[in-house]
Structure formats: C-alpha cells, structure tokens
C-alpha positions as CSV (number, residue, x, y, z in Angstrom):
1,X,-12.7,-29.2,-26.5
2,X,-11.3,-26.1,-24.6
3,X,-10.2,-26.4,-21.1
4,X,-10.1,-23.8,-18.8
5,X,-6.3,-22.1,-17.6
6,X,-5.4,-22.4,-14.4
7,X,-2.2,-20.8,-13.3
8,X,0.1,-23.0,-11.0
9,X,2.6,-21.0,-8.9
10,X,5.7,-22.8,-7.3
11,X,7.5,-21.1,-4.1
12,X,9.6,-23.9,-3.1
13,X,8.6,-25.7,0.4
14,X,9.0,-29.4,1.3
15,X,6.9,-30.9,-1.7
16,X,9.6,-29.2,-4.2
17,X,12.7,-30.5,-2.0
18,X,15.0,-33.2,-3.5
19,X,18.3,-34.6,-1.9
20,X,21.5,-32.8,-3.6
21,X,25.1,-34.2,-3.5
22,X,26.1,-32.4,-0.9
23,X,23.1,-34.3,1.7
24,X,21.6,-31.1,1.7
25,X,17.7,-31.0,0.9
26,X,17.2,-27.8,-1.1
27,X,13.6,-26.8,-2.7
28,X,14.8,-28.0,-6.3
29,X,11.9,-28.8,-8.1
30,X,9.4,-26.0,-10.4
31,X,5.6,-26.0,-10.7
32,X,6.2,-27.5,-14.3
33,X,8.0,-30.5,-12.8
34,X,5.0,-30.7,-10.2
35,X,2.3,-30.4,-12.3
36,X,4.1,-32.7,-15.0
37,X,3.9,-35.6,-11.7
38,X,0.1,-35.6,-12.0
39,X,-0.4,-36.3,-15.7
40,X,-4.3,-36.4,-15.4
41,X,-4.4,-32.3,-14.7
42,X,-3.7,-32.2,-18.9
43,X,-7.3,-33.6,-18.8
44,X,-8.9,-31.1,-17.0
45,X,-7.0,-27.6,-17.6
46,X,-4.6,-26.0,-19.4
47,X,-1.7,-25.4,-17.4
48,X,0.1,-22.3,-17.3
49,X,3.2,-23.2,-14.3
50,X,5.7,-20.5,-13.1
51,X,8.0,-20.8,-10.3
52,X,8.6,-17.6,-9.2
53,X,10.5,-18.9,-5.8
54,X,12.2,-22.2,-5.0
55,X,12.5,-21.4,-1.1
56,X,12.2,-23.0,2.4
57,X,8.6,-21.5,3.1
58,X,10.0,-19.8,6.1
59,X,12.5,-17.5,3.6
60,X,9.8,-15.8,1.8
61,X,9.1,-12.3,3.0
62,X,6.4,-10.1,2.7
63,X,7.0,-8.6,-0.8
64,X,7.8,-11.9,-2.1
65,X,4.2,-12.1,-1.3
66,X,3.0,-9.3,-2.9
67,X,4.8,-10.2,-6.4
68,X,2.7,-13.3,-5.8
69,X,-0.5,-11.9,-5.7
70,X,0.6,-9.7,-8.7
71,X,1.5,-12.3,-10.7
72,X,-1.9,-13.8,-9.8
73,X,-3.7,-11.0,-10.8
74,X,-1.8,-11.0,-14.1
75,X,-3.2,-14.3,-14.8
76,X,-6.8,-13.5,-14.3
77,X,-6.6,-10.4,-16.1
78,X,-5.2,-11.9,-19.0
79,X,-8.1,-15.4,-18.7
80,X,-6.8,-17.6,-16.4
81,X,-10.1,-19.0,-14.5
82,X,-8.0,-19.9,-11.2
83,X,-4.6,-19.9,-9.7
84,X,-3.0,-22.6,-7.2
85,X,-0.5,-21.5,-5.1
86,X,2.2,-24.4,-3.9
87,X,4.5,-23.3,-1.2
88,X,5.7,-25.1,1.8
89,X,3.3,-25.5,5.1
90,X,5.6,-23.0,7.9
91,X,4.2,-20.3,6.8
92,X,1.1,-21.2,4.7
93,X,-1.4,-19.4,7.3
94,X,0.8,-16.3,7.3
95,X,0.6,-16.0,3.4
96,X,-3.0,-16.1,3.4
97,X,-3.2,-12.9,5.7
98,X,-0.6,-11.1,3.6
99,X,-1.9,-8.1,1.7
C-alpha cells in the first residue's frame, strides 16, 4: 500500500526548544525529530521533514518566509499531496499573511 507524501517543515518555535547547558532554551529540535515523536504518522504518510529554520518564531523575517513557501511549492510540484508547517505561535498569524 502507497501512502501519500506530506512535507513537514520545521522553523524552530517553542515545540522545537530543549534546555542546553548553559540554562538557555534554544529551538534545538528538526521536523525529523518531531515527526519521529508521533510514530503513528509512518501509518498514514510518507514523510518528507526539512528544517529549514531552528528560530524563536519572532526571528524569522519576511524572506525567511518566502523561501518557505518556495520550498512548499517544490514539494507539490515534485508530488507531495500536503505540506505542514511547524513554527512557533508569536508570529503564526503574521506568516499566514506573508506573500
């Protein structure tokens, strides 16, 4: 049985942060580590996971943005029947409106 791709992309945000030595709590984790958390997806889809950014969600700018949607429109251009986009809540709204 064939499942369908869906392209996973990682920005970094508050789900991907992880305590360092330091105390600090930097955006550490990729979309592979994420998606690897919730074996069950392997049942559904193929996964294709990138992590183009690993960023407090208030860092990205607006052509940080743009190479998102590119990378999106890669994906379905070469089959992927969806894409998820995980990136930290801040600035969620604002990335929707982006061009």
């Amino acid at each position: 049985m064939s499942f369908p791709r869906l392209l996973v992309l990682s920005l970094g945000g508050t789900i991907t942060m992880v305590p360092d030595a330091s105390g600090g709590i930097p955006p550490r984790l990729g979309a592979g580590e994420l998606v690897a958390s919730v074996p069950a997806l392997a049942d559904v889809a193929e996964i294709d996971a990138h992590s183009p950014f690993r960023l407090p969600s208030p860092s990205l700018d607006p052509g940080q943005l743009v190479e998102v949607a590119r990378r999106i429109e890669q994906g379905f251009a070469s089959g992927c029947a969806g894409a998820v986009v995980i990136q930290g809540t801040d600035t969620i709204e604002e990335s929707a409106l982006s061009p």
